[in-house]
N, C-alpha and C positions, 0 to 999 in steps of 0.2 A: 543424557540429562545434564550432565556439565555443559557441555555447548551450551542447551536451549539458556538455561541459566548464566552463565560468561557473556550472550548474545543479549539478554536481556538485563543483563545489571547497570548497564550504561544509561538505559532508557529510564528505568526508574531510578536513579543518579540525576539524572536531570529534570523530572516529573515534581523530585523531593525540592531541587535546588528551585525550581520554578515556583512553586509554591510555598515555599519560605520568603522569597522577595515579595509575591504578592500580599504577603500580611501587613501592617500597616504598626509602627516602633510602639514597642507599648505606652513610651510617654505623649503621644499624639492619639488622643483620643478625638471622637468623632463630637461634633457641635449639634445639637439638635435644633434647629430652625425658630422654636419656639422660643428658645432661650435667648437669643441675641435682642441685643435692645442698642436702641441708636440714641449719641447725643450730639447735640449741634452745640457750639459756644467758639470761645476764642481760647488759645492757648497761652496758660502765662508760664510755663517752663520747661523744658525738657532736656531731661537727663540721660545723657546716651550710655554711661557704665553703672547700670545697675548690676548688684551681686552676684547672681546666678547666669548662668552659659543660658540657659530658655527662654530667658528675659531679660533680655540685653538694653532694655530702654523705660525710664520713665515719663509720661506726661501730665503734667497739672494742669488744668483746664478750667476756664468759669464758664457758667452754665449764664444762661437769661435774666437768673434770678440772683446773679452773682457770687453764686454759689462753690465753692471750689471744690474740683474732684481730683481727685489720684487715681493714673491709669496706668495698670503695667503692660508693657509694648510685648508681643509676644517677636520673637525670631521668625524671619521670612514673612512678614504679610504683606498683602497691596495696597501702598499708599502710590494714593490718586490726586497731581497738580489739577488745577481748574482747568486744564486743558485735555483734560484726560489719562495726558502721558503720565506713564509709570517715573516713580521720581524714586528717591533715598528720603530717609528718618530724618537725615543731615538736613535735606533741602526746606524740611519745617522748620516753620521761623514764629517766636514769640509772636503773639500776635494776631497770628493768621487765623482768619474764620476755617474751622471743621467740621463735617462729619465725620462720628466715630461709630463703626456697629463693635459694640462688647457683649463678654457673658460675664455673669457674676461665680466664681471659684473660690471657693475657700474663704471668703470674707475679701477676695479683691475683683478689681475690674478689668478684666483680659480683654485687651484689642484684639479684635479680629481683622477689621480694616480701616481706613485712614482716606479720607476725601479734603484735600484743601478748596474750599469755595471762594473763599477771597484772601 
């Protein structure tokens, strides 16, 4: 009974450790499809040391309607030059025409991803 046991502790050692990586960090929760909403305007500032480690960037943006919004830049998403290639936070520049897909949290506006058009 020992063997089978000794023989078998490694396998579920690794079954456990396998299954804990698959879990996904509890502060990355899941986006649901619905909630994302896009906005297109130009950028009038961005703040690359915001307070917290999650949210490392701010952007202010005008809308069409000249509208100004505050958006918090989340850590790690895809911002998109007009050529498609993957660029940095850095390479946005005042100015620049975007698309932005966000969720709304907490009373702010979470970037999800980042499209420079012009």
């Amino acid at each position: 009974m020992k063997k089978i046991f000794l023989i078998l502790l490694p396998a579920i050692l690794i079954c456990l450790f396998s299954f804990a990586q698959d879990q996904a960090p509890a502060n990355q929760t899941a986006v649901n499809p619905a909630d994302i909403k896009i906005f297109k305007g130009n950028i009038a500032q961005v703040e690359y040391e915001e307070r917290t480690r999650d949210f490392p960037a701010r952007i202010d943006a005008i809308d069409e309607r000249t509208q100004r919004l505050v958006f918090v830049v989340a850590d790690k998403i895809p911002i998109r030059a007009k050529d498609g290639s993957a660029i940095s936070l850095r390479k946005v520049k005042n100015e620049n025409k975007i698309v932005m897909e966000y969720v709304k949290k907490h009373g702010n506006k979470i970037v999800q991803s980042i499209t420079v058009v012009e």
